[in-house]
N, CA, C and O atoms as a Tripos MOL2 file, in Angstrom:
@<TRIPOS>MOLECULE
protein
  244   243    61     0     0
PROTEIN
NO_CHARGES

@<TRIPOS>ATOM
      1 N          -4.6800    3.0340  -18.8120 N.3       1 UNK1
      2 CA         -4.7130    1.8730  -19.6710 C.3       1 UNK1
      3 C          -4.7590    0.6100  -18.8060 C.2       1 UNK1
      4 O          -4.1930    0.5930  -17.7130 O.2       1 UNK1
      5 N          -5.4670   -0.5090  -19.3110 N.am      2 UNK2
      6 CA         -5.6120   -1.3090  -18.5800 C.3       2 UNK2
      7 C          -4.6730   -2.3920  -18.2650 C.2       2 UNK2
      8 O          -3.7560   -2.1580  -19.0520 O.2       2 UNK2
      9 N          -4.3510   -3.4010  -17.6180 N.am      3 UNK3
     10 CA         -3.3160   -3.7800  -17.6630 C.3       3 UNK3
     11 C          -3.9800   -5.5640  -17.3770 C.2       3 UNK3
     12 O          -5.0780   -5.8240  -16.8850 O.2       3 UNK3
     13 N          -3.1230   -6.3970  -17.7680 N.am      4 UNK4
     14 CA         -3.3760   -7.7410  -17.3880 C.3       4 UNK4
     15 C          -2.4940   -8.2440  -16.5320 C.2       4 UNK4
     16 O          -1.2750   -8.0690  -16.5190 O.2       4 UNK4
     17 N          -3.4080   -9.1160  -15.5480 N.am      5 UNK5
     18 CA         -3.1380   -9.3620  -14.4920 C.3       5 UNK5
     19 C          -3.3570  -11.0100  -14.0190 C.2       5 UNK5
     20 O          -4.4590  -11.5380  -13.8760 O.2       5 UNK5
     21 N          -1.8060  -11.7920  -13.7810 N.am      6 UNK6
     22 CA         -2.7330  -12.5650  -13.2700 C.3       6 UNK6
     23 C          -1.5330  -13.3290  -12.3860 C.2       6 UNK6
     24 O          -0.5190  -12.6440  -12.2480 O.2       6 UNK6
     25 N          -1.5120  -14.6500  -11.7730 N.am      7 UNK7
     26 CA         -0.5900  -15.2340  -10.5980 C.3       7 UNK7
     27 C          -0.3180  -16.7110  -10.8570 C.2       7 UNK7
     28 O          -1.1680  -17.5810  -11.0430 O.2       7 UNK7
     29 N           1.4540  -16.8980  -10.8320 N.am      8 UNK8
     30 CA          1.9760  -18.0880  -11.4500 C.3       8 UNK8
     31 C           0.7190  -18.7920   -9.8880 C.2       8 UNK8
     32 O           0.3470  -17.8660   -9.1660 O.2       8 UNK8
     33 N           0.4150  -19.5840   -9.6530 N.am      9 UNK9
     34 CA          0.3720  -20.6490   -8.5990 C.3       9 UNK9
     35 C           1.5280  -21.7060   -8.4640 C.2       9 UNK9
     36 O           1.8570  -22.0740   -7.3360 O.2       9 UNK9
     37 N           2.1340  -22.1890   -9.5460 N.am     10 UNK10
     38 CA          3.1350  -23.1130   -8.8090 C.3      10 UNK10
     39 C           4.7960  -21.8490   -7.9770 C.2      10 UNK10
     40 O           5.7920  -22.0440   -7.2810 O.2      10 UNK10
     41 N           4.1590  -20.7290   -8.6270 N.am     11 UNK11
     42 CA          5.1710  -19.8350   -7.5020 C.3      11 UNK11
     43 C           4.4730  -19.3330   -6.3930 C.2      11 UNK11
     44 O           5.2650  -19.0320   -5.5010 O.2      11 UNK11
     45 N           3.4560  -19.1520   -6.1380 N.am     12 UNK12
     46 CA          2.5720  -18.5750   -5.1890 C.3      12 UNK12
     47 C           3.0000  -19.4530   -3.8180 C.2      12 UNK12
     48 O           3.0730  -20.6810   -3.7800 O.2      12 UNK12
     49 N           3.3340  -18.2930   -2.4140 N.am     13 UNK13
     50 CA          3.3430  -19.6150   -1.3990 C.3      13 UNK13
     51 C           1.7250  -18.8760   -0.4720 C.2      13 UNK13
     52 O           1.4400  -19.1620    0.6910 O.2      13 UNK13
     53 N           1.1670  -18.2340   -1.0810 N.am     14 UNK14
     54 CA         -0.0060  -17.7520   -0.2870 C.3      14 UNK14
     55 C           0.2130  -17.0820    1.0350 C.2      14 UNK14
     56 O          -0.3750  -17.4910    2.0360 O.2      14 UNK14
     57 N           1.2810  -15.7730    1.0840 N.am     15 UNK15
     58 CA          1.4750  -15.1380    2.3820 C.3      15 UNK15
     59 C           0.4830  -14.1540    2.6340 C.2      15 UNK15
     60 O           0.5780  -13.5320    3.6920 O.2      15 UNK15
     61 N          -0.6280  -13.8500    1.7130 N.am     16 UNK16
     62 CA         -1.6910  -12.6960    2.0300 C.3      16 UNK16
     63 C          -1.0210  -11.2310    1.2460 C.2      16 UNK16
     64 O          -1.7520  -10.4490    0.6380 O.2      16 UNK16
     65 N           0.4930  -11.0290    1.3870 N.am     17 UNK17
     66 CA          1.2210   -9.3830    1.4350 C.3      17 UNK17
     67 C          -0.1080   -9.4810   -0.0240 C.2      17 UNK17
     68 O          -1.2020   -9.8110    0.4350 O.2      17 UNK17
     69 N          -0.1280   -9.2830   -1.3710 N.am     18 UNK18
     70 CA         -0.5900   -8.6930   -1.9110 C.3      18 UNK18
     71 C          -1.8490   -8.3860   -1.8680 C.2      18 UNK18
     72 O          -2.1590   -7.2380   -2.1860 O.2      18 UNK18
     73 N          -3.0060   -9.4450   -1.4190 N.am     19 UNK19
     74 CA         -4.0260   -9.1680   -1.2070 C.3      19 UNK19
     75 C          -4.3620   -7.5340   -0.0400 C.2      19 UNK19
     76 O          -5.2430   -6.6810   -0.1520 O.2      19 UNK19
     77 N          -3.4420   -7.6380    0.8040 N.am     20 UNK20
     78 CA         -3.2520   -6.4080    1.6120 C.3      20 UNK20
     79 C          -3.1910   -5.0740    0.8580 C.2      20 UNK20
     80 O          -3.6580   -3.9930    1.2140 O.2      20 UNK20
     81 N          -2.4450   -5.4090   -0.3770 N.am     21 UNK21
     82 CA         -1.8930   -4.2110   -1.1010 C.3      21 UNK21
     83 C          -3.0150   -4.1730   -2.4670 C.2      21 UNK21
     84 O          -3.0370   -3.0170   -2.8920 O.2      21 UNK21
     85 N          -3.4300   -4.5780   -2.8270 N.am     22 UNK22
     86 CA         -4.9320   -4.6610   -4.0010 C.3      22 UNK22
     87 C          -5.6740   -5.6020   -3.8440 C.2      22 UNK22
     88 O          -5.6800   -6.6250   -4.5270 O.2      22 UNK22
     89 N          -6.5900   -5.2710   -2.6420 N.am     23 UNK23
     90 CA         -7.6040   -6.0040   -2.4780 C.3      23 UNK23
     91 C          -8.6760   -6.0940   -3.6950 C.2      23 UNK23
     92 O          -9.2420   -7.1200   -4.0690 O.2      23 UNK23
     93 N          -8.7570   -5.3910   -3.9810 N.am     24 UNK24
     94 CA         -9.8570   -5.3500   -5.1380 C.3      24 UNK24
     95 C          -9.5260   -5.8620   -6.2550 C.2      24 UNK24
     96 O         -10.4260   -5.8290   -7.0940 O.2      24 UNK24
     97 N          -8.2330   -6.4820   -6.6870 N.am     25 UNK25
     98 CA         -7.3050   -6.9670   -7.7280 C.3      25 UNK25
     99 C          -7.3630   -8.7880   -7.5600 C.2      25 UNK25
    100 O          -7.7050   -9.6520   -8.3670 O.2      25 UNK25
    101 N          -6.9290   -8.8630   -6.3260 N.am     26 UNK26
    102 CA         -6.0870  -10.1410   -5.5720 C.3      26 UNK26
    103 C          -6.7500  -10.5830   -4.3830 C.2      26 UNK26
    104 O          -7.2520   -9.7560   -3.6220 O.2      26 UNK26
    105 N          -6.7970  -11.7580   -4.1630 N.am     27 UNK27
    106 CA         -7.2520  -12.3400   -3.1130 C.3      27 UNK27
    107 C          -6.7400  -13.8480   -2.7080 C.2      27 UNK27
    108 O          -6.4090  -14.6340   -3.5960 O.2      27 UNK27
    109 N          -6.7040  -14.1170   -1.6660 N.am     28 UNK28
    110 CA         -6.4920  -15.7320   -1.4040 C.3      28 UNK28
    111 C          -8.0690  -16.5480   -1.6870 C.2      28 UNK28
    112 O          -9.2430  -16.2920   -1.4190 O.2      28 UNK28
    113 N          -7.1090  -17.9800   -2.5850 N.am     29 UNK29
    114 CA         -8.8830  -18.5800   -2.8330 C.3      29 UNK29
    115 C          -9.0460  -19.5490   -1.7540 C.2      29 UNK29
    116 O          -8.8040  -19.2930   -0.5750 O.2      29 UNK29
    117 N          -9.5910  -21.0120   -2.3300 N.am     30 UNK30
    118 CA         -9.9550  -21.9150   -0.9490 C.3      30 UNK30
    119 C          -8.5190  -22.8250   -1.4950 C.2      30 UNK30
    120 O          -8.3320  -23.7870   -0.7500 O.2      30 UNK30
    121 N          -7.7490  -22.7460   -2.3350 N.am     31 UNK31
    122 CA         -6.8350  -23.6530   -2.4070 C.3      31 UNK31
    123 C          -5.7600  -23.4340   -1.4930 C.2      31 UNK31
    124 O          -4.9810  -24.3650   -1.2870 O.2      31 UNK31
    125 N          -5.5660  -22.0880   -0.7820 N.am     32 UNK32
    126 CA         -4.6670  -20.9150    0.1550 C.3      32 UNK32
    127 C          -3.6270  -20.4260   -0.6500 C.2      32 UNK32
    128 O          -2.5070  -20.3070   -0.1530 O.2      32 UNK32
    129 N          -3.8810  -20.0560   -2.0930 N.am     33 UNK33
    130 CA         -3.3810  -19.2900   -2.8630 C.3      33 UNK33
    131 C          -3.9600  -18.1530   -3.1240 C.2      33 UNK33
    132 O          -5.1310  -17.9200   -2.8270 O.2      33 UNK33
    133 N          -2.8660  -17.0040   -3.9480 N.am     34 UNK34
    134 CA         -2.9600  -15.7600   -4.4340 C.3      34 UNK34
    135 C          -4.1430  -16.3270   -5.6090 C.2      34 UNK34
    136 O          -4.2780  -17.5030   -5.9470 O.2      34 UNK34
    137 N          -4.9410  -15.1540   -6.1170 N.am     35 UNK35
    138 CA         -5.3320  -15.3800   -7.7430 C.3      35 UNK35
    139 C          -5.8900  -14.3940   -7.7520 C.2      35 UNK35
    140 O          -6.2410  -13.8820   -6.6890 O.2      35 UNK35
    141 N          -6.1560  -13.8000   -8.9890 N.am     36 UNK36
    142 CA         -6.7430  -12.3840   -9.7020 C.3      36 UNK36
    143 C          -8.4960  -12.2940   -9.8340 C.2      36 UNK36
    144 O          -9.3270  -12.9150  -10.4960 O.2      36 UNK36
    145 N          -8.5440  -11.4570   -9.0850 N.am     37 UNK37
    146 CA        -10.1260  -11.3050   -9.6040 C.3      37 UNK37
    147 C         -10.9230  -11.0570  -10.6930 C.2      37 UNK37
    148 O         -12.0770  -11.3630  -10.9890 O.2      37 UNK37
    149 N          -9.8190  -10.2700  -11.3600 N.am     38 UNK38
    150 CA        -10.1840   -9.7890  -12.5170 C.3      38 UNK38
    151 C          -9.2960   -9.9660  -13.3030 C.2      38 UNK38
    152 O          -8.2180   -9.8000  -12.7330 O.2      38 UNK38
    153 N          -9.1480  -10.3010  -14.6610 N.am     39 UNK39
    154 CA         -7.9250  -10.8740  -15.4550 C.3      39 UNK39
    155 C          -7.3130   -9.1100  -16.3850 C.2      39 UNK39
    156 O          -6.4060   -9.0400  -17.2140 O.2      39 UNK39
    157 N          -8.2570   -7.8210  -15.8160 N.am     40 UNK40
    158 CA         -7.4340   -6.8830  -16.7090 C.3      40 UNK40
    159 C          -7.7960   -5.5220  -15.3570 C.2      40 UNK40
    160 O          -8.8170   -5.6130  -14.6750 O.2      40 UNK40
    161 N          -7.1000   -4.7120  -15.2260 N.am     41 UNK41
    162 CA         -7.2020   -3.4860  -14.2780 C.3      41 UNK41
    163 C          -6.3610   -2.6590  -14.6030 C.2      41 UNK41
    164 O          -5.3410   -2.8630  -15.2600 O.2      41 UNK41
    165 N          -6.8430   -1.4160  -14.0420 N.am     42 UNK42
    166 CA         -6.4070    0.0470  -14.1450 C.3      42 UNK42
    167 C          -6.0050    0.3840  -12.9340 C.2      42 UNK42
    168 O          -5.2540    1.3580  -12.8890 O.2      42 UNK42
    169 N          -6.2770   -0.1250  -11.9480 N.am     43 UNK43
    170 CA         -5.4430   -0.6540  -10.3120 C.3      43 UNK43
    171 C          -4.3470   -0.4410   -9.6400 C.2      43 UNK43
    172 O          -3.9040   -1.3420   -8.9280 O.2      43 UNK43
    173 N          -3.7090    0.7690   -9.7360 N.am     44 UNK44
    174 CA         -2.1020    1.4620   -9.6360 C.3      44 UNK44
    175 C          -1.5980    0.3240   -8.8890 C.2      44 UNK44
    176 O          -0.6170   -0.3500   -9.2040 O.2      44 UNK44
    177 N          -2.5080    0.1270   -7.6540 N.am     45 UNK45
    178 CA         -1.7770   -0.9690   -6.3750 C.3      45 UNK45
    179 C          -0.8960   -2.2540   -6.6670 C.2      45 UNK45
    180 O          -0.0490   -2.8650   -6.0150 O.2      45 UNK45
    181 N          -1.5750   -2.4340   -8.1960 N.am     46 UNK46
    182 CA         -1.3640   -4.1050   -8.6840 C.3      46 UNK46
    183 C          -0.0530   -4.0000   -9.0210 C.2      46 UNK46
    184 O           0.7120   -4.9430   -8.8200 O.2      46 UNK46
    185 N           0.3140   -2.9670   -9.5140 N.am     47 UNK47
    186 CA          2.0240   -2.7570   -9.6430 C.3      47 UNK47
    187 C           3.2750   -2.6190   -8.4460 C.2      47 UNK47
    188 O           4.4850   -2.6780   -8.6630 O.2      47 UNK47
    189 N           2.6500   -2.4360   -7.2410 N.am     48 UNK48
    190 CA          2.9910   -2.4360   -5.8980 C.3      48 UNK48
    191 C           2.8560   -3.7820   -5.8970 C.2      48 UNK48
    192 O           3.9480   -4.3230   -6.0660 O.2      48 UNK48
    193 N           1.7020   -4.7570   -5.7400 N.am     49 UNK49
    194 CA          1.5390   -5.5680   -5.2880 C.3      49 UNK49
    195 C           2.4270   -6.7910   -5.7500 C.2      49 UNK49
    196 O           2.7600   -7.7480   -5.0510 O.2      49 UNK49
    197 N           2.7570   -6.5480   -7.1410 N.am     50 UNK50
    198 CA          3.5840   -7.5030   -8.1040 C.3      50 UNK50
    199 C           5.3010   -7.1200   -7.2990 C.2      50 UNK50
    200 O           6.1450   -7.9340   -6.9260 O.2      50 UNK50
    201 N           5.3390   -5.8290   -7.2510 N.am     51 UNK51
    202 CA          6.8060   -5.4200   -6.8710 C.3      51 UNK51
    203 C           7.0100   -5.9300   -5.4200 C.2      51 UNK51
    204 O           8.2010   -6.1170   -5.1710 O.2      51 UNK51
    205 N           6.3030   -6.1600   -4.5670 N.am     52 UNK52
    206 CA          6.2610   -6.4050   -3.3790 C.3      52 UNK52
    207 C           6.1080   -8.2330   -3.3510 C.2      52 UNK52
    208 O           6.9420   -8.7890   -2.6360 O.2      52 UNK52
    209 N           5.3830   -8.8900   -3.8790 N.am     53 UNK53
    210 CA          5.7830  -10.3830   -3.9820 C.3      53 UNK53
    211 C           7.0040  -11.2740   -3.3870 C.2      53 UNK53
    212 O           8.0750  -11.1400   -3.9790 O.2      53 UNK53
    213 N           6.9650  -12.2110   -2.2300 N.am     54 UNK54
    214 CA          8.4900  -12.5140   -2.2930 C.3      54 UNK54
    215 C           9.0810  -13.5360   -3.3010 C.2      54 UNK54
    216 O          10.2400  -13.8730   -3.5440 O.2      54 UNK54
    217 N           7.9870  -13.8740   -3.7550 N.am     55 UNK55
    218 CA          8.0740  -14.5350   -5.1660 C.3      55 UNK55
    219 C           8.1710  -14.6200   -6.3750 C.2      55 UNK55
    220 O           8.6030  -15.5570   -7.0470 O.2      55 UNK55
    221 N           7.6360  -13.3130   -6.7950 N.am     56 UNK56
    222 CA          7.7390  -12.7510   -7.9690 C.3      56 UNK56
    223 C           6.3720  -13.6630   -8.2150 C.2      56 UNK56
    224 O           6.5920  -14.0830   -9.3510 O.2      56 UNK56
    225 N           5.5080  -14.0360   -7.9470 N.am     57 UNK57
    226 CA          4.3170  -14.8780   -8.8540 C.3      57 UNK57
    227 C           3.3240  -13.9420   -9.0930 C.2      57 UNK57
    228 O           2.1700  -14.3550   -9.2040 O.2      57 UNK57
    229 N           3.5230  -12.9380   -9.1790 N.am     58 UNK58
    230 CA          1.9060  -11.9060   -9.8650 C.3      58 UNK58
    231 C           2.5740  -11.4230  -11.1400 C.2      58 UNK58
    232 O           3.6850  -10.8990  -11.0560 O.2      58 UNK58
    233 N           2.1130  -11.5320  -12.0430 N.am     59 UNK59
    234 CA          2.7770  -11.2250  -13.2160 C.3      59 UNK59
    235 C           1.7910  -10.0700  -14.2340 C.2      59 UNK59
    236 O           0.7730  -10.6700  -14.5780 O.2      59 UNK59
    237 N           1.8030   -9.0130  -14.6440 N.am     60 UNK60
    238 CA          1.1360   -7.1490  -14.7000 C.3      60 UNK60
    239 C           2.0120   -7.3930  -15.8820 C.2      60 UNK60
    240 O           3.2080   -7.6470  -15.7400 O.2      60 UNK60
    241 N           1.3250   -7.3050  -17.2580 N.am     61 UNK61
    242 CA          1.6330   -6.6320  -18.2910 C.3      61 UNK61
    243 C           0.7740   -5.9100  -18.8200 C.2      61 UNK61
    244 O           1.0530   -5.2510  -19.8220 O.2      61 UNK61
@<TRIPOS>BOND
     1     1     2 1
     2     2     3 1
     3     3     4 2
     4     3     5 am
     5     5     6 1
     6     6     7 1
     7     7     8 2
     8     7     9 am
     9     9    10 1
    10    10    11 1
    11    11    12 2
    12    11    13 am
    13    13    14 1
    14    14    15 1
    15    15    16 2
    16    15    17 am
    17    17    18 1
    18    18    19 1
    19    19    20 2
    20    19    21 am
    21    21    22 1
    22    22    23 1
    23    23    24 2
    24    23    25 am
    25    25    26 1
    26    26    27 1
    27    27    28 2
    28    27    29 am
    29    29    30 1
    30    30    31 1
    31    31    32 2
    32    31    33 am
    33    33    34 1
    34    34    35 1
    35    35    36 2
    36    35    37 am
    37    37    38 1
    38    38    39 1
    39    39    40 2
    40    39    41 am
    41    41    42 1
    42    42    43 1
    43    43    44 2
    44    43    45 am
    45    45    46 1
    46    46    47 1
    47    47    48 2
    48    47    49 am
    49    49    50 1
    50    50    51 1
    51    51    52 2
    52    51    53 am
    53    53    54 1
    54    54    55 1
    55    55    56 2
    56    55    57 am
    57    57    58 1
    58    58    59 1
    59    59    60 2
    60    59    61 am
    61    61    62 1
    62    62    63 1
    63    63    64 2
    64    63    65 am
    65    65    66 1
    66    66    67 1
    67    67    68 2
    68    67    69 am
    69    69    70 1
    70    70    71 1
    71    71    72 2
    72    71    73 am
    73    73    74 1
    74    74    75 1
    75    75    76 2
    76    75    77 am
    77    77    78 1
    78    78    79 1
    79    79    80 2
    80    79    81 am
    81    81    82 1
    82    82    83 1
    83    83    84 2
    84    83    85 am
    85    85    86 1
    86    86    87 1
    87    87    88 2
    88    87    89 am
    89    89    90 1
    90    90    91 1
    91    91    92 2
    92    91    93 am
    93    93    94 1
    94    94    95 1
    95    95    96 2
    96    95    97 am
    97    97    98 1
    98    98    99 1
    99    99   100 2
   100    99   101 am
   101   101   102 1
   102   102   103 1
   103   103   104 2
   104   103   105 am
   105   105   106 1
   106   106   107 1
   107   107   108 2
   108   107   109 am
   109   109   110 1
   110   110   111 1
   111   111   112 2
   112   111   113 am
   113   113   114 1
   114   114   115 1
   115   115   116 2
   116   115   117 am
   117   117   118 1
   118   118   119 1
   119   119   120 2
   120   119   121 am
   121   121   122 1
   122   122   123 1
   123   123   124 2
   124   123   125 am
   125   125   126 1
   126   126   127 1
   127   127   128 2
   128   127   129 am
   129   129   130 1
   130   130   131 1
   131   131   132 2
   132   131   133 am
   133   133   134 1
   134   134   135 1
   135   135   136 2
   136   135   137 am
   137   137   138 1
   138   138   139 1
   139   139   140 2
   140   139   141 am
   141   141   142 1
   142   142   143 1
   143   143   144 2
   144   143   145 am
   145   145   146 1
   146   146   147 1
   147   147   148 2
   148   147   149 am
   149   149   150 1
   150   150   151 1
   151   151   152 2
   152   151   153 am
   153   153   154 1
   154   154   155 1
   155   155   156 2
   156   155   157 am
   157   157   158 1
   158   158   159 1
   159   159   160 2
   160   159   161 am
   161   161   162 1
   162   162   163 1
   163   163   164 2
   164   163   165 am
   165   165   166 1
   166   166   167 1
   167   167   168 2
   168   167   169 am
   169   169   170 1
   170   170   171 1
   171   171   172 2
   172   171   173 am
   173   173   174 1
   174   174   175 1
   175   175   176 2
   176   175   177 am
   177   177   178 1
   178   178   179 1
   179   179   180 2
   180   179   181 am
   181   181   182 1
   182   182   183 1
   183   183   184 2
   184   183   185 am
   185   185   186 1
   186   186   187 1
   187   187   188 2
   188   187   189 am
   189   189   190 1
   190   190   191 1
   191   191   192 2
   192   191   193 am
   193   193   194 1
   194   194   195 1
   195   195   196 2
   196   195   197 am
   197   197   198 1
   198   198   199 1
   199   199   200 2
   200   199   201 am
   201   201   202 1
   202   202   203 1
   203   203   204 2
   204   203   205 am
   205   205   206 1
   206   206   207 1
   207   207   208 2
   208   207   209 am
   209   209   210 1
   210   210   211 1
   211   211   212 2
   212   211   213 am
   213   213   214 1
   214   214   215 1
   215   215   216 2
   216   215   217 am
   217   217   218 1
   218   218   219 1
   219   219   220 2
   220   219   221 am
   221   221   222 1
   222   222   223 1
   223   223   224 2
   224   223   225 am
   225   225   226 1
   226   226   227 1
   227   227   228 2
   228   227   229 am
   229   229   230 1
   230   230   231 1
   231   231   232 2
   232   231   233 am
   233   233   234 1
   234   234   235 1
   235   235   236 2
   236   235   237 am
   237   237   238 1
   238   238   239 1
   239   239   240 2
   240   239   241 am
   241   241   242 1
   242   242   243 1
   243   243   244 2
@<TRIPOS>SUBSTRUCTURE
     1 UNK1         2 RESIDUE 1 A UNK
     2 UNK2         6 RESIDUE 1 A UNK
     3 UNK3        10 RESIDUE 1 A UNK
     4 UNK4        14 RESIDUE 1 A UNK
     5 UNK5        18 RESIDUE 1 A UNK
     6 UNK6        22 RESIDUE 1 A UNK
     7 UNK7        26 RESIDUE 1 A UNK
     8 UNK8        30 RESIDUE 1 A UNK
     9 UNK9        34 RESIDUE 1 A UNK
    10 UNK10       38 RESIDUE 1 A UNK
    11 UNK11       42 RESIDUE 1 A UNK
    12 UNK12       46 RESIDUE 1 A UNK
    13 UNK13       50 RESIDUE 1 A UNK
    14 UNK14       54 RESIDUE 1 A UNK
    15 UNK15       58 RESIDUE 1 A UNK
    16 UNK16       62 RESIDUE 1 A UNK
    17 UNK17       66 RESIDUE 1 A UNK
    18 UNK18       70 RESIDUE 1 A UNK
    19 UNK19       74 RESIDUE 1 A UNK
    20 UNK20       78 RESIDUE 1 A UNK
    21 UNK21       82 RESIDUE 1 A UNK
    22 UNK22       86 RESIDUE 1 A UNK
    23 UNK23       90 RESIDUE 1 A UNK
    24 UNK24       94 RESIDUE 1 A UNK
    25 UNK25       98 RESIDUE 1 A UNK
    26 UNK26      102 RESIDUE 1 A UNK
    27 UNK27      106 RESIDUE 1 A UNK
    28 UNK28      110 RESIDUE 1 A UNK
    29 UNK29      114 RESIDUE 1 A UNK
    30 UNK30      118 RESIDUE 1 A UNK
    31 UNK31      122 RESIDUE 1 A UNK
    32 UNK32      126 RESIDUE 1 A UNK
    33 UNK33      130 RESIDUE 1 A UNK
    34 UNK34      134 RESIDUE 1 A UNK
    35 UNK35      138 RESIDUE 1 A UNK
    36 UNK36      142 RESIDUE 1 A UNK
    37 UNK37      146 RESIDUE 1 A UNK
    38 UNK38      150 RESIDUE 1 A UNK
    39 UNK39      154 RESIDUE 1 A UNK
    40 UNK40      158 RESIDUE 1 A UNK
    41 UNK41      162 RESIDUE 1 A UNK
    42 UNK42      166 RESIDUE 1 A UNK
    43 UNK43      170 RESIDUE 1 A UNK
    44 UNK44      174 RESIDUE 1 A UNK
    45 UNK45      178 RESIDUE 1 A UNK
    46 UNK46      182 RESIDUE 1 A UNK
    47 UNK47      186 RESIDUE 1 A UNK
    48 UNK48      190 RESIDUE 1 A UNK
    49 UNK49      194 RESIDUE 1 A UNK
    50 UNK50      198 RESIDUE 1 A UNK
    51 UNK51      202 RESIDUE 1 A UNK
    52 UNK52      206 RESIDUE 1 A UNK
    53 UNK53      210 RESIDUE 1 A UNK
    54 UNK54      214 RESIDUE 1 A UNK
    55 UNK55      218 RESIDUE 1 A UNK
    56 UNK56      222 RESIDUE 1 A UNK
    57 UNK57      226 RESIDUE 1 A UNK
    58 UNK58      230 RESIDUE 1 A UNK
    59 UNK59      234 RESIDUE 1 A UNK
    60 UNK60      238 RESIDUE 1 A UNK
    61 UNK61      242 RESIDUE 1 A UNK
């Protein structure tokens, strides 16, 4: 099931960890923030990637 996906920015401090962990999900843009590539995925990683945050700013419902 698919899941929605996407990243507070005023919590984001842009350390890269998630993009490492769902690249295909997440990426840094030109602002040097996190943001979602895709606003819905089936992406196991993205649930790693949210749990792993030191911010908590990826937010997977």
């Amino acid at each position: 099931m698919a899941k929605k996906v996407s990243v507070n920015k005023d919590l984001c401090i842009g350390c890269g960890l998630c993009t490492t962990i769902a690249p295909d999900v997440l990426a840094i843009g030109d602002d040097g923030l996190a943001g979602a590539l895709v606003s819905e995925t089936t992406d196991e990683a993205v649930e790693e990637a949210a749990a792993s945050c030191p911010v908590a700013a990826i937010v997977v419902e």
